[in-house]
N, C-alpha and C positions, 0 to 999 in steps of 0.2 A: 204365416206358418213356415217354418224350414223347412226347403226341399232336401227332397234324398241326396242330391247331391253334393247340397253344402251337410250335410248329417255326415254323408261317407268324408269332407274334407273332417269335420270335429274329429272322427273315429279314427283316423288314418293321424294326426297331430297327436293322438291322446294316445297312440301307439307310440310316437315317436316320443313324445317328453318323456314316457316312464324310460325308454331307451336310454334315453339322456342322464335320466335320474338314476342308472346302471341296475334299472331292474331288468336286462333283456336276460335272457337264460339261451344262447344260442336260438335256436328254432321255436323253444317253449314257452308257455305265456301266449295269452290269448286277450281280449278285449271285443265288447260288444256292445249295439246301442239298441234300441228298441224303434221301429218305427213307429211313429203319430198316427194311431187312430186307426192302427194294423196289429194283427197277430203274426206279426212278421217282427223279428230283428236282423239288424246288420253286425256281420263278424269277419275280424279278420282270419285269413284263410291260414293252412297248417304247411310247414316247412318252409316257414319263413321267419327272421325275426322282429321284433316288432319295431326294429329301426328301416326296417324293407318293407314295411306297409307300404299303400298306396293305394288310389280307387280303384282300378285296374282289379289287387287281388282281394277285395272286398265283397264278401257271397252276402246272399240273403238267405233266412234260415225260418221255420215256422215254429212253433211251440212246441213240436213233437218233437225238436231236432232235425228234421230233415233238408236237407238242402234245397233250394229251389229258385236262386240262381246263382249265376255264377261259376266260371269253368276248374276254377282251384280248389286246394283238398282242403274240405270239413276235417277240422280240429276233433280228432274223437272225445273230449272233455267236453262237450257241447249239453251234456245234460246239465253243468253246473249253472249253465245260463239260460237255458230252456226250463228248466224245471224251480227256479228263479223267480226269473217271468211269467211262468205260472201261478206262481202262488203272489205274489207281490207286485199286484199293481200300480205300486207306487214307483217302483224301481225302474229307470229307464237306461241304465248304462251297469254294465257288469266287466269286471276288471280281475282277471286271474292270474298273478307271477309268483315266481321264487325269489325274492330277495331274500339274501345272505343272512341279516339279523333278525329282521321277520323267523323263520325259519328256523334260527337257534335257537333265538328266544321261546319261541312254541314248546322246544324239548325241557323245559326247564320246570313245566309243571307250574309258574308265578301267576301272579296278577300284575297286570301289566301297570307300574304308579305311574301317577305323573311328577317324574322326577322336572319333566321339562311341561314347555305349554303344551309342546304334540300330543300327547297323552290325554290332555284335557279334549280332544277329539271325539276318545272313548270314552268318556267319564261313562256315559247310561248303559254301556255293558260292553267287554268284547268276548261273545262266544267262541270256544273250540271247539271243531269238527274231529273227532277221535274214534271215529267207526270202524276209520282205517288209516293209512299213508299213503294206500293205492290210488293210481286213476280215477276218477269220476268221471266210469264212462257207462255208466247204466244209471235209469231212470230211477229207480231205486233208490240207487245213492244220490242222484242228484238231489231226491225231492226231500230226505233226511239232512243232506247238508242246507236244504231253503227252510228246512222246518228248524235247525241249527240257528241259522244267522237270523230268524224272529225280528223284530221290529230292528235292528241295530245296522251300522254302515258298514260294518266289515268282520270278517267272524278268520281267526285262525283255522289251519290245518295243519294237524298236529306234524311234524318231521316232514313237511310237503308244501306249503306255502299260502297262502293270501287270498280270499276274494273281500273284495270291498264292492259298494255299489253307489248309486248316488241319483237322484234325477235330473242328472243332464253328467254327458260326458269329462267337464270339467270338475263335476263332484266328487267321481269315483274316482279320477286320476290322482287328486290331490289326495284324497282319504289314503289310497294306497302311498304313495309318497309320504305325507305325513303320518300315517302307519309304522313303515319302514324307519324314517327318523327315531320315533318315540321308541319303538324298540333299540336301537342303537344306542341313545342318550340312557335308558335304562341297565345295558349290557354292559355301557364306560364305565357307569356305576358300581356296578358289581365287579368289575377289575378293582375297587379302590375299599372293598370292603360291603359294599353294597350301600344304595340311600338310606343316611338320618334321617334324613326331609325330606319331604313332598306334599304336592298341594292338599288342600284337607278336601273332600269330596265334593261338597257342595260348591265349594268356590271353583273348583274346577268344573263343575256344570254352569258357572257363571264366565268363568273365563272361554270356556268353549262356545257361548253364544255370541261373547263379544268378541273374541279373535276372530271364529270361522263361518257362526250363524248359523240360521236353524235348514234344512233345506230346500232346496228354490229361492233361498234369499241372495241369491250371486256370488256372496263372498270369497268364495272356493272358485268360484265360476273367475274371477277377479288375478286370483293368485295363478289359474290356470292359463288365464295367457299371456301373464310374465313369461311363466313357459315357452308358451308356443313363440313367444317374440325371438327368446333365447335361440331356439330352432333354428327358426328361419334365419335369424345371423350365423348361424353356422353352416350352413344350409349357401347363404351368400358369400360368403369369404370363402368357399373351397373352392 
């Protein structure tokens, strides 16, 4: 079984690649992992960004939200992963940023096609959360946005930004990454008159098993630390 420790190194890496992937938002954006066989998760801590992660400012957090270790500041968006957690047992990694195209794309009111294969991610639905644009920082809201993102990897928030989730820290990062992408390739698109073409539905549930797999099956976990390799070579060379 993975220890906390090596959990907080996952969670602290899977801060830094979406870093990398230019999803930090200065201070904003969050990421969290669930502890094994605890009603505890791990989250990074608040007024930092998430290329300044590290174990150090990594809290532990219980299901109500409340903090219970750790000396740095509780993220006040902590219902969107607590109340999450709550309802979906399955999920063990929750991942919140503003990407750019994510985020545009949200105001556009589409469905999201698969102009490209990223898209084929989504094929079995991608929810949007429209209750508000506000914070998710009442329980409330949290548990409307987990009863929102229903069986799927990752759900919009409409003019506000992204949760993805995944069971294991490598799922949710790539989701959100390959998220971001398919919106982008979708957005080219529409500069050039918008897509003729795109994949036909089903084959897109077929190409999403076979690029990315279904989850727990690594795949994502695979593409994840390419990632983290990238990191760490930058990481050495400075």
């Amino acid at each position: 079984m993975i220890t906390i420790e090596e959990l907080k190194e996952k969670l602290v890496y899977g801060c830094k690649v979406l870093a990398f992937e230019g999803q930090s938002d200065i201070i904003w954006g969050h990421v969290s992992c669930r502890l094994p066989g605890a009603d505890t998760f791990l989250m990074k801590s608040a007024y930092l960004g998430l290329e300044e992660a590290s174990a150090n400012n990594i809290i532990s957090v219980d299901l109500e939200g409340n903090k219970i270790e750790g000396e740095a500041k509780l993220h006040s968006e902590v219902p969107i992963h607590s109340e999450i957690y709550k309802m979906h047992p399955r999920i063990n990694c929750v991942v919140h940023t503003h990407p750019s195209n994510a985020v545009a794309f949200s105001s556009l009111g589409k469905e999201l096609l698969p102009v490209g294969h990223e898209a084929c991610l989504f094929s079995s639905g991608l929810p949007v959360y429209s209750d508000t644009t506000d914070l998710i920082r009442e329980k409330t809201r949290g548990y409307d946005l987990a009863k929102c993102l229903g069986d799927n990897n990752a759900i919009l928030m409409r003019n506000h930004g992204i949760v993805t989730v995944g069971t294991t820290v490598g799922e949710a990062v790539m989701t959100a990454i390959l998220l971001e992408k398919a919106c982008y390739m979708y957005l080219l698109a529409l500069q050039f008159g918008g897509p003729k073409y795109w994949t036909d539905p089903e084959e897109a549930k077929i190409k999403k098993n076979k690029i990315y797999g279904e989850p727990g099956s690594g795949k994502l976990d695979i593409a994840f630390d390419y990632y983290v390799r990238q990191v760490k070579k930058l990481k050495n060379n400075s």
